[in-house]
TORVEXVEX-434101 format. One record per residue (C-alpha): x, y, z. Coordinates in nm, 2 decimals. Example, Ala and Ser with C-alpha at 12.3 -4.5 7.8 and 13.67 -1.06 7.14 Angstrom:
2
<r><x>1.23</x><y>-0.45</y><z>0.78</z></r>
<r><x>1.37</x><y>-0.11</y><z>0.71</z></r>
//
This chain:
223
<r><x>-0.34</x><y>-2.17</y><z>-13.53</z></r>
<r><x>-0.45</x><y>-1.85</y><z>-13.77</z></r>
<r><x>-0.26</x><y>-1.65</y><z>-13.56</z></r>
<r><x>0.06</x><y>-1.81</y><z>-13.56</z></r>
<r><x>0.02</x><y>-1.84</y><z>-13.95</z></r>
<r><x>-0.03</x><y>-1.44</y><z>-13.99</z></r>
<r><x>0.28</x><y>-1.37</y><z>-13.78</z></r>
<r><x>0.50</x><y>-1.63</y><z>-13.95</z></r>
<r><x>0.37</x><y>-1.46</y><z>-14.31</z></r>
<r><x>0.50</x><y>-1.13</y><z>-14.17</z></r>
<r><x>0.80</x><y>-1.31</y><z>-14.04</z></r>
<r><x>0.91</x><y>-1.44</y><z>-14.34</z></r>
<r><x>0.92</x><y>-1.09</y><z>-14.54</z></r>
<r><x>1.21</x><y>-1.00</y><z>-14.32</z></r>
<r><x>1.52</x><y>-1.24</y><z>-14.45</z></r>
<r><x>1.81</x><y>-1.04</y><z>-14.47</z></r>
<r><x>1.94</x><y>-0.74</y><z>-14.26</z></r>
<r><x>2.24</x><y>-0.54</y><z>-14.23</z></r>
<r><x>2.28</x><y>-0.23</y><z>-13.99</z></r>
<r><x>2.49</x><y>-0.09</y><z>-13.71</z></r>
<r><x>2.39</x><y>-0.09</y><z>-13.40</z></r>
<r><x>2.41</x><y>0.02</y><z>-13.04</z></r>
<r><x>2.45</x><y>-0.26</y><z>-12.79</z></r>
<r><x>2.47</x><y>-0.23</y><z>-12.44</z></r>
<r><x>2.56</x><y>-0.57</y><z>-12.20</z></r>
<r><x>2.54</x><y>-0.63</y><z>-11.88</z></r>
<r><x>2.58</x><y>-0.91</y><z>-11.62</z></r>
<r><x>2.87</x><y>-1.22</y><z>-11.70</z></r>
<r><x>3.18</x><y>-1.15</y><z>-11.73</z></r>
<r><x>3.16</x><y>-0.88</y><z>-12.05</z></r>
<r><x>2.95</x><y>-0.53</y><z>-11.96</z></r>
<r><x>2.94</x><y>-0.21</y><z>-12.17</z></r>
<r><x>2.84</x><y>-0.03</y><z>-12.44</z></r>
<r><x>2.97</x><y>-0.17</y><z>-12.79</z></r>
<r><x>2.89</x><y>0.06</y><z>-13.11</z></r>
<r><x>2.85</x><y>-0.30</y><z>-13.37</z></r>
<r><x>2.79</x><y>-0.37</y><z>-13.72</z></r>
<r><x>2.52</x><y>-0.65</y><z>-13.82</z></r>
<r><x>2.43</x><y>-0.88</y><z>-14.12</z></r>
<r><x>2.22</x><y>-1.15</y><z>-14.11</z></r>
<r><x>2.06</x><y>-1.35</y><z>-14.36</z></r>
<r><x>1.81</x><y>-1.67</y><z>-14.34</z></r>
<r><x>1.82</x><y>-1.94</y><z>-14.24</z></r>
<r><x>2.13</x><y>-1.93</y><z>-14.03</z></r>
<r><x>2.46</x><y>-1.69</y><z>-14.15</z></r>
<r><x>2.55</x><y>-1.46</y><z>-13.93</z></r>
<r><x>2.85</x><y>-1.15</y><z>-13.96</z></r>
<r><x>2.92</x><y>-0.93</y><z>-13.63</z></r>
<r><x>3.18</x><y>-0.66</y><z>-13.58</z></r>
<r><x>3.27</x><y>-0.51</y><z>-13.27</z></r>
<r><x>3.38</x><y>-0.15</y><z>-13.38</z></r>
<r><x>3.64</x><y>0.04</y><z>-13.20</z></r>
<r><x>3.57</x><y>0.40</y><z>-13.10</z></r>
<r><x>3.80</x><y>0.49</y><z>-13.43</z></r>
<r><x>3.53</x><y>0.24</y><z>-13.60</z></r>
<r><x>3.74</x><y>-0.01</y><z>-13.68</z></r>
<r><x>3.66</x><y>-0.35</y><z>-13.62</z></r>
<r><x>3.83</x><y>-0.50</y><z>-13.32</z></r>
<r><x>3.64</x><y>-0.85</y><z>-13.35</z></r>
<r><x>3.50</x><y>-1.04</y><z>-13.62</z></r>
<r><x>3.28</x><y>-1.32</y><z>-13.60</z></r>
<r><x>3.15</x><y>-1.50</y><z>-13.94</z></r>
<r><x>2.93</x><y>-1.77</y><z>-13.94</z></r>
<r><x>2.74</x><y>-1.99</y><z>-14.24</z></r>
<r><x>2.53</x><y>-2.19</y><z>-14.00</z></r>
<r><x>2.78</x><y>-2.53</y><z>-13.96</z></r>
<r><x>3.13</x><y>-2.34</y><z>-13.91</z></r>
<r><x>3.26</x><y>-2.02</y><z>-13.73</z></r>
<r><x>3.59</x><y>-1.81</y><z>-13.74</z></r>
<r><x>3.64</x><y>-1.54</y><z>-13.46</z></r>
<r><x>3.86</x><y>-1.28</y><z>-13.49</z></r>
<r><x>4.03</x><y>-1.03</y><z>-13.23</z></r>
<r><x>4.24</x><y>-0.76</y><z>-13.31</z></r>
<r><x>4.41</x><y>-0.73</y><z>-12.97</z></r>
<r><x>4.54</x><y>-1.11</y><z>-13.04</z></r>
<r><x>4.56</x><y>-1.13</y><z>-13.45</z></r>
<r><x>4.47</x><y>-1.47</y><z>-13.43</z></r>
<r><x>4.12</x><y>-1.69</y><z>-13.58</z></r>
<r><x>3.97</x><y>-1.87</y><z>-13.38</z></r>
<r><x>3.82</x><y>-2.13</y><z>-13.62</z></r>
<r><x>3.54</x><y>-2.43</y><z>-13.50</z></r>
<r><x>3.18</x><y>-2.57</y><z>-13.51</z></r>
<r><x>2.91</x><y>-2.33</y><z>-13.48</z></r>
<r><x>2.76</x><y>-2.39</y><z>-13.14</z></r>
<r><x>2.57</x><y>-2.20</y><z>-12.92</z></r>
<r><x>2.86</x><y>-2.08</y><z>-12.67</z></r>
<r><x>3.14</x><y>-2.04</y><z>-12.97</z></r>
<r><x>2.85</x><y>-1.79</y><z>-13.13</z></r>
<r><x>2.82</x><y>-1.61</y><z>-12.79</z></r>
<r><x>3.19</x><y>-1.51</y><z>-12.78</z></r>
<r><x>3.15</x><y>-1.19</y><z>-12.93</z></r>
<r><x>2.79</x><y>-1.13</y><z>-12.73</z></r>
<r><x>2.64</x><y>-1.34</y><z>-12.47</z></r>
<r><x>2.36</x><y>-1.47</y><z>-12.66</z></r>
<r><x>2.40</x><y>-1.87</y><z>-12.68</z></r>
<r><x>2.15</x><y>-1.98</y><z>-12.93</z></r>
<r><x>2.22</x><y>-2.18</y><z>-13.24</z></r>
<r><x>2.26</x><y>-2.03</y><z>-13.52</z></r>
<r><x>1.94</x><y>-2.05</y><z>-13.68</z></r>
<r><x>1.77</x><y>-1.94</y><z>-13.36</z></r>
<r><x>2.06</x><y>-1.59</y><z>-13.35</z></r>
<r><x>1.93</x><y>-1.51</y><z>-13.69</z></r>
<r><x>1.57</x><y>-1.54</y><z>-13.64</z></r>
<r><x>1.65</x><y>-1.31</y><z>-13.33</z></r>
<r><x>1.83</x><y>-1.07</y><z>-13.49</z></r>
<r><x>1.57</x><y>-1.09</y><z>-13.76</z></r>
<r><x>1.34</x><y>-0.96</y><z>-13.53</z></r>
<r><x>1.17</x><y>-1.32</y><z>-13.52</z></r>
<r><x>1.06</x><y>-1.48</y><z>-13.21</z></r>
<r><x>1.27</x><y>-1.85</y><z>-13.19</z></r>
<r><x>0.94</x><y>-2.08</y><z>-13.09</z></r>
<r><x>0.90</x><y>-2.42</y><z>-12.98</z></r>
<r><x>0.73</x><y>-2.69</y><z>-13.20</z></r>
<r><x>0.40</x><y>-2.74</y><z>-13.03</z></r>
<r><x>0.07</x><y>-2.86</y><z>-13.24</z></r>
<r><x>-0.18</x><y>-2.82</y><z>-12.97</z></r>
<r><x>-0.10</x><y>-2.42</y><z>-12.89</z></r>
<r><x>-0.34</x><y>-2.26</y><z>-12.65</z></r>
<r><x>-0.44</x><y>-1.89</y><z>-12.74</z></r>
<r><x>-0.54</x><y>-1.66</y><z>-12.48</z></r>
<r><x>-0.60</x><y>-1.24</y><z>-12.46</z></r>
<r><x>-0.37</x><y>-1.06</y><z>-12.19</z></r>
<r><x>-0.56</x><y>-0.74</y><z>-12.11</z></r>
<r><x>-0.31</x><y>-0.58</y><z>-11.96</z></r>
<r><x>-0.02</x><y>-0.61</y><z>-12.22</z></r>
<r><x>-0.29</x><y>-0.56</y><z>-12.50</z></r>
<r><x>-0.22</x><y>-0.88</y><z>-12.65</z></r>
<r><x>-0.28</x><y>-1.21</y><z>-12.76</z></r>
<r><x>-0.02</x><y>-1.50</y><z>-12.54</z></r>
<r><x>0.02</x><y>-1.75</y><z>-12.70</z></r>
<r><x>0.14</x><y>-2.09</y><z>-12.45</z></r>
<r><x>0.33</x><y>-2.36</y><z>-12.61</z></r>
<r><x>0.52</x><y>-2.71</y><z>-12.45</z></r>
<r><x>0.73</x><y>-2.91</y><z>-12.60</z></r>
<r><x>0.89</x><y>-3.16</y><z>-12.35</z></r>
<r><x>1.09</x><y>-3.05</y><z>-12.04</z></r>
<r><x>1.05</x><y>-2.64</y><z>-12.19</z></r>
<r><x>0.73</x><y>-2.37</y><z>-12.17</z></r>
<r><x>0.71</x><y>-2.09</y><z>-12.39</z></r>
<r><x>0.47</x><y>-1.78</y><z>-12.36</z></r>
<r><x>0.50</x><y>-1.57</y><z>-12.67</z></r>
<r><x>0.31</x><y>-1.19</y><z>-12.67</z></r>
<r><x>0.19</x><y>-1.08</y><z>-13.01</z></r>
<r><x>0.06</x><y>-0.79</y><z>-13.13</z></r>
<r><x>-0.28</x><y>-0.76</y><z>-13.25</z></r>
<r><x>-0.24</x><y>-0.49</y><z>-13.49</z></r>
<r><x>0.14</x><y>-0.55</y><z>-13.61</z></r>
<r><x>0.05</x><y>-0.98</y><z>-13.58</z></r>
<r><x>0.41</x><y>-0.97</y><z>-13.50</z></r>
<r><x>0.58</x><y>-1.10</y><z>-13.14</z></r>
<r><x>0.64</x><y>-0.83</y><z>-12.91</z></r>
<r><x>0.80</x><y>-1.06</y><z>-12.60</z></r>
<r><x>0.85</x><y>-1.42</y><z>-12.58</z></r>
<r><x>0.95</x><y>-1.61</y><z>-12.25</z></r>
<r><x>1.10</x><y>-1.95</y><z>-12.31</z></r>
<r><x>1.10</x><y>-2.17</y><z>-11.95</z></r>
<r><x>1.31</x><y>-2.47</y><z>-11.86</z></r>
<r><x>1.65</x><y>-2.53</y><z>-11.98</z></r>
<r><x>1.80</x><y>-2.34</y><z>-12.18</z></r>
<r><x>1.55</x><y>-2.05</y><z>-12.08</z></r>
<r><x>1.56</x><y>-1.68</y><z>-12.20</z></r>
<r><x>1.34</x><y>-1.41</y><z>-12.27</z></r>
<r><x>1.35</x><y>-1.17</y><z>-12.53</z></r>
<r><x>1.18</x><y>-0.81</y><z>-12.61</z></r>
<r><x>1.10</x><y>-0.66</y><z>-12.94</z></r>
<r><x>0.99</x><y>-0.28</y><z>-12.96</z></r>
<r><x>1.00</x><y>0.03</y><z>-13.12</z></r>
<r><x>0.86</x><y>-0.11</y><z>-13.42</z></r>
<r><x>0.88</x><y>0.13</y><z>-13.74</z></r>
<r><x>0.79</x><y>0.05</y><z>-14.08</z></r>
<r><x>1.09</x><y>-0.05</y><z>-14.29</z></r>
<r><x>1.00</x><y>-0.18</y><z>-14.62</z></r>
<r><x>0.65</x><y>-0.18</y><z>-14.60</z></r>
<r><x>0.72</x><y>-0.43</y><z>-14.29</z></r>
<r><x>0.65</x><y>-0.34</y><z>-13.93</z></r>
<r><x>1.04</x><y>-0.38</y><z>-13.77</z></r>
<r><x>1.18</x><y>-0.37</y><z>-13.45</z></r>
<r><x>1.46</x><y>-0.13</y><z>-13.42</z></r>
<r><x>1.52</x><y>-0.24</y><z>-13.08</z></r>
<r><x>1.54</x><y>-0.60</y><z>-12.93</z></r>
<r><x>1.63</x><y>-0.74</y><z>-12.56</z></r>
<r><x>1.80</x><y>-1.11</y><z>-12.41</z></r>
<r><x>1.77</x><y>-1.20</y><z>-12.11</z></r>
<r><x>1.96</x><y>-1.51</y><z>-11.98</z></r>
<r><x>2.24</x><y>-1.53</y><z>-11.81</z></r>
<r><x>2.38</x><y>-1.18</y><z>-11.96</z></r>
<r><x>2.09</x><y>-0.89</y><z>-12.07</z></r>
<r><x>2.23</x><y>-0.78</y><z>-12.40</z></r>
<r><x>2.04</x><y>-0.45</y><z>-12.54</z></r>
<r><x>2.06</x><y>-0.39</y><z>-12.91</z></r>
<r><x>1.92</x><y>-0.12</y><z>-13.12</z></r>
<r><x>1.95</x><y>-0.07</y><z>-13.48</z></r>
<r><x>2.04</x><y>0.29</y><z>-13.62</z></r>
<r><x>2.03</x><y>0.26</y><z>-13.98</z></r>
<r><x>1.80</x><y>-0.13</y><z>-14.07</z></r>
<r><x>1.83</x><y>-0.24</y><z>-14.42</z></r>
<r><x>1.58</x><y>-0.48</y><z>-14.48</z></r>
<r><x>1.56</x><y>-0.73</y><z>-14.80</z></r>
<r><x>1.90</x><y>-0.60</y><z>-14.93</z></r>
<r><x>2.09</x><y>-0.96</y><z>-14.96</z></r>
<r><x>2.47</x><y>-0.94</y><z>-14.80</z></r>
<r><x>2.72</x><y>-0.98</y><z>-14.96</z></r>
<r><x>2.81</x><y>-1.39</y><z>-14.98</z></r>
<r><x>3.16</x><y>-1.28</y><z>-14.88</z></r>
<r><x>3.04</x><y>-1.18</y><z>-14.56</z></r>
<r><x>2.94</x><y>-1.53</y><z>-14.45</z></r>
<r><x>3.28</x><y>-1.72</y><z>-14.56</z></r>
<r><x>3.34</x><y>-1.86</y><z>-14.27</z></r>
<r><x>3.72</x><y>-1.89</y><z>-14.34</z></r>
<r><x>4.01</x><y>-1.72</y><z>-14.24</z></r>
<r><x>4.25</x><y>-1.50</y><z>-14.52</z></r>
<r><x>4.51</x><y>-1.69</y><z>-14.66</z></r>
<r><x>4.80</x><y>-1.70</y><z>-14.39</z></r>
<r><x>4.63</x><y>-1.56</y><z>-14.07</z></r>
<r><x>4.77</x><y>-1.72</y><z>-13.75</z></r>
<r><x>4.46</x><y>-1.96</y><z>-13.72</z></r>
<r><x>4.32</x><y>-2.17</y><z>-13.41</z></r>
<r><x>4.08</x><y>-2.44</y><z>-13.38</z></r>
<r><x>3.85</x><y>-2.49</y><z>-13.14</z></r>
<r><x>3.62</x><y>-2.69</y><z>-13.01</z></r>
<r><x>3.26</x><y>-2.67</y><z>-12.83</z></r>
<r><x>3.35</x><y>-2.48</y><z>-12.52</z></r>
<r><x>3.34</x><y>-2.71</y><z>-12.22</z></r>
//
């Protein structure tokens, strides 16, 4: 589908990012507002820091894509494991793989594969929806027809979530959004106050190995 083409072209000019950010969470068993730091390069290496109110970081969590290491100040211990959907949510409730975080964080819509995509206009949203299927799961995704990028995207079936792009500024000659919303089990808000697009992090950042003689833990896939 053209469309689908013109939003992954625009995708793909967004691979890197690093920014703070305001995130607020609620529902589960974590709610509040978190002041965080992000970085996040493609396809799937992910760095977020919980900062304190002193700005300090009071959790850690490094991933490369295969391998994870958490780490919490109020214990001073790494949690160190695969890098599954629930051991990536233990900083925010967002339980995606990897490559699916990053694309999020990315401001990328995660899609399924489907090669028969039907394309319809929503008048009321001022969009194009676009339906795709791929076995048991649905997925409705809203784009843009000016930006040609993803403005909401509901995934149905298991596993399902729904996710919210807006305030969409230009950043790099790319149209970004500042502010994205999950909703799954947990809503998690998160909006970026300072986006640096196309500046690659640091490789440092996505070592996903504790310092030479922390108190380390390994874990599992959570049960």
């Amino acid at each position: 589908m053209a469309l689908l083409g013109e939003v992954d072209a625009i995708d793909a000019r967004v691979a890197a990012l690093q920014s703070q950010a305001k995130v607020k969470v609620e529902g589960g068993s974590r709610k509040g507002n978190l002041t965080a730091f992000v970085a996040v390069a493609a396809p799937a290496s992910v760095h977020l820091e919980v900062l304190d109110f002193f700005g300090r970081p009071s959790a850690i969590l490094v991933s490369d894509g295969q391998r994870f290491v958490l780490f919490q100040a109020e214990t001073g211990v790494w949690l160190r494991g695969p890098a599954t959907p629930d051991n990536l949510a233990r900083i925010l409730p967002v339980a995606l793989p990897p490559e699916q975080l990053v694309a999020m964080l990315l401001g990328r819509a995660p899609r399924l594969r489907d090669d028969r995509p039907e394309l319809q206009i929503d008048v009321e949203a001022n969009a194009f929806r676009v339906d795709l299927r791929a076995g048991e799961q649905s997925q409705q995704l809203w784009v843009d027809p000016g930006l040609r990028r993803v403005v909401r995207s509901q995934l149905s079936g298991p596993g399902g979530y729904g996710v919210t792009f807006e305030d969409f500024t230009e950043v790099r000659q790319v149209p970004f959004p500042r502010k994205l919303s999950f909703s799954g089990p947990a809503r998690v808000v998160l909006e970026y106050t300072d986006p640096r697009l196309g500046e690659v992090p640091p490789e440092s950042l996505f070592r996903a190995e504790p310092p030479t003689g922390a108190r380390v833990e390994e874990v599992g896939p959570v049960q």
